[in-house]
C-alpha positions in Angstrom: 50.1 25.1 28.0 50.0 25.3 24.3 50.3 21.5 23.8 47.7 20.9 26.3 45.5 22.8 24.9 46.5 21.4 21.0 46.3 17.9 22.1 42.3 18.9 23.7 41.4 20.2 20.5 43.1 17.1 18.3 41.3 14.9 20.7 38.5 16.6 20.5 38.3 16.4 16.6 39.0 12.6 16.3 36.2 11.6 18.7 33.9 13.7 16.2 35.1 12.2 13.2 34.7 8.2 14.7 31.3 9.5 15.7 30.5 10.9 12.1 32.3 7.5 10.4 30.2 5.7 13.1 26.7 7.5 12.1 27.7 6.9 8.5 28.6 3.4 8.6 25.3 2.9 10.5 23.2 4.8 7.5 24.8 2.8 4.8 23.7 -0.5 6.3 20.0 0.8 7.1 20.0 1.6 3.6 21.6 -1.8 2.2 19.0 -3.9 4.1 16.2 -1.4 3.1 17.3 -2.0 -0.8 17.3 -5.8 -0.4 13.7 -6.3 1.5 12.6 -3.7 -1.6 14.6 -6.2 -4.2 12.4 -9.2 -2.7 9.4 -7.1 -3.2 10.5 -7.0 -6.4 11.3 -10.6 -6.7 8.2 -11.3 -5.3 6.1 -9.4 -8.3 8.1 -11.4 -11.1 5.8 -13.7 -12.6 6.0 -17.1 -10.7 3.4 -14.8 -8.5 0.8 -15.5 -10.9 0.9 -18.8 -10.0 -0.7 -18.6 -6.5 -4.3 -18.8 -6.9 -5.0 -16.8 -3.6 -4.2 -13.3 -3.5 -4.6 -12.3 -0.6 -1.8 -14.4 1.5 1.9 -14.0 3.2 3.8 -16.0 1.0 7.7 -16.8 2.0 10.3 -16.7 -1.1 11.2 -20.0 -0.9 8.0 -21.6 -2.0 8.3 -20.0 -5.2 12.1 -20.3 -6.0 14.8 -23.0 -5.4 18.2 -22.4 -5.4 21.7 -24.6 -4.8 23.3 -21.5 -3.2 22.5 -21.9 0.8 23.6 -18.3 1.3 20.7 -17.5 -1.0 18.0 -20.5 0.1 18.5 -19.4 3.8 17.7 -15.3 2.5 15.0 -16.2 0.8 13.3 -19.0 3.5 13.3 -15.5 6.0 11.8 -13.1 3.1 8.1 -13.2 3.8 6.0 -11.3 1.3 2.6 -10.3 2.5 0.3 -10.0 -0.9 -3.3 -8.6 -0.6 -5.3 -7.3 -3.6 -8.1 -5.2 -3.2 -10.8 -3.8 -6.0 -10.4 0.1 -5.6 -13.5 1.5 -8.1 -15.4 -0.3 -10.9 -17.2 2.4 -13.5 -20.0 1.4 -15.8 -19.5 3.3 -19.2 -22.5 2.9 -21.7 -22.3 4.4 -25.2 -25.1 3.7 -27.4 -25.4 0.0 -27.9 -22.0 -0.3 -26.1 -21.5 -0.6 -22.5 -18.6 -1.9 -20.7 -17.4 -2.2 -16.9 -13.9 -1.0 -15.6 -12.4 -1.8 -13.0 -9.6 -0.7 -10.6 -7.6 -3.2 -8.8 -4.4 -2.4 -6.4 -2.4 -4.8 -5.3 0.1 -4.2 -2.5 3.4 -6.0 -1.6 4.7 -5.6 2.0 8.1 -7.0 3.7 7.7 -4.8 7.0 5.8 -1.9 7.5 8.5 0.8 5.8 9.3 -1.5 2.7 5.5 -1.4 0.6 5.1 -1.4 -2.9 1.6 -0.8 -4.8 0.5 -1.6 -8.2 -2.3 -1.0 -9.7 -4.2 -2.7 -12.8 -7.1 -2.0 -14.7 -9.7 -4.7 -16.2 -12.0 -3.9 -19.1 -15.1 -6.0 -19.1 -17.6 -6.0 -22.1 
């Protein structure tokens, strides 16, 4: 009865520990493919951006970089950045004979709808 009952509880105790090495495994991807759609935000804001005119597009990877690697070239052909800017606030500040505008601009960089990055910039106009 004893090694019945030993072997129920050893059992027991491995299928919770595949299901917690399972659960893990699982998290670490999530977060590995999370990190690399973030990293081709990040790509994304480098400044070969500044060479698209229109600001307010989904642009894929590819278009801006070229690589040798196909590993790499076929990542980056499915990365697809969408890139909209938007004017937040513009203030009017007058000081005696001075005045000048500024303006509030965000920018937002989206893979999917969890992986979003925002930047904001600020233009001074005399």
């Amino acid at each position: 009865m004893e090694v019945i009952l030993s072997t129920v509880i050893l059992s027991f105790v491995m299928i919770v520990m595949i299901q917690i090495k399972s659960d893990n495994i699982f998290l670490v991807e999530k977060m590995n493919k999370s990190k690399k759609l973030s990293d081709y935000i990040s790509t994304s804001i480098d400044t070969n951006i500044s060479k698209v005119k229109d600001r307010n597009i989904n642009l894929f990877l590819s278009d801006l970089y070229t690589f040798e690697n196909d590993d790499i070239r076929r990542e980056f052909k499915a990365a697809k950045v969408k890139i909209k800017d938007k004017r937040i606030d513009t203030k009017k500040i007058s000081q005696d004979s001075t005045s000048f505008e500024v303006s509030t601009y965000s920018t937002s960089f989206s893979i999917s709808e969890n992986i979003k990055k925002n930047i904001y910039t600020f233009k001074i106009e005399l």
